[in-house]
C-alpha positions as CSV (number, residue, x, y, z in Angstrom):
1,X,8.7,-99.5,-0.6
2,X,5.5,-97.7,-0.4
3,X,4.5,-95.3,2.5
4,X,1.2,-96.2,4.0
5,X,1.0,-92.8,5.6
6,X,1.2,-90.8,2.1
7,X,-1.0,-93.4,0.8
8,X,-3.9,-92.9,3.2
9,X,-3.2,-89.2,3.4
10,X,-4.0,-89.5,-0.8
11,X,-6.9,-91.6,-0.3
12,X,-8.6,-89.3,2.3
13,X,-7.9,-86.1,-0.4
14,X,-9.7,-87.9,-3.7
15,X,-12.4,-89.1,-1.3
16,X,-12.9,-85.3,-0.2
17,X,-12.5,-83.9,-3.4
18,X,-15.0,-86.6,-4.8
19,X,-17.2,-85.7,-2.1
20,X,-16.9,-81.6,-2.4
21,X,-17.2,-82.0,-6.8
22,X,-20.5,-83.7,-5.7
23,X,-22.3,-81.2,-3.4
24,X,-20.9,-78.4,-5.8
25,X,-23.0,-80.4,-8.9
26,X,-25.5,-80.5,-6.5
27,X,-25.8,-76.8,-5.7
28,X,-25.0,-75.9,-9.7
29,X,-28.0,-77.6,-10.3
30,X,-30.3,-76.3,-7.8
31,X,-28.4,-72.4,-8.2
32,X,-29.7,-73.3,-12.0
33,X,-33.2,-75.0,-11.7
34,X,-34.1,-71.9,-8.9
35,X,-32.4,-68.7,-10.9
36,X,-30.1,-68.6,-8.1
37,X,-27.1,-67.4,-10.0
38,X,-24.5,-67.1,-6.8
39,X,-25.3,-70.3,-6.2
40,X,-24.7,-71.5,-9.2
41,X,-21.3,-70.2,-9.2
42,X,-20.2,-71.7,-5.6
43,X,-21.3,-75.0,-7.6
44,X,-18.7,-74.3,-10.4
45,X,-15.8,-73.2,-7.9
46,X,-16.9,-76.2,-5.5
47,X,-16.5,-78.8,-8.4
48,X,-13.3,-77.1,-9.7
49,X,-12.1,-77.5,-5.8
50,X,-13.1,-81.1,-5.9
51,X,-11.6,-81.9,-9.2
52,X,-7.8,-80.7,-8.0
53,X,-7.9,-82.0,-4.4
54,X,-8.9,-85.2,-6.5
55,X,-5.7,-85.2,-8.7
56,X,-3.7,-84.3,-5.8
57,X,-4.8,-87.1,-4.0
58,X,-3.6,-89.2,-6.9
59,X,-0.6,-87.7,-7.4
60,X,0.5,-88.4,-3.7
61,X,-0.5,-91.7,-4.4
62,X,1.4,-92.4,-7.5
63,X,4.8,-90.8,-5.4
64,X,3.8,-92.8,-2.5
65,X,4.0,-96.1,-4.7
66,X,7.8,-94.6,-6.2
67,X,9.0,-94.0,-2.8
């Protein structure tokens, strides 16, 4: 039986990590293209961020469909 709560809970975190990987791509690129090494860096930690709220988003999805 799956829990619709968990389920939607796991949605909204890939969604948000999706969404936070983008904008830090975003600033990498323009921290790159303008010498702007700082921002550069909140890029890198803002698309490592994104990535594991991602994966946790698809792991409470995957225990959501086993519970």
């Amino acid at each position: 039986m799956r829990n619709p709560r968990r389920t939607m809970d796991g949605i909204r975190k890939s969604v948000k990590g999706k969404a936070t990987k983008a904008i830090g791509s975003a600033k990498d690129t323009v921290g790159e293209l303008s010498g702007n090494d700082r921002l550069r860096l909140e890029g890198k930690v803002d698309k490592v961020k994104g990535a594991l709220l991602d994966t946790m988003g698809k792991v409470e999805r995957a225990i959501a469909r086993k519970v």
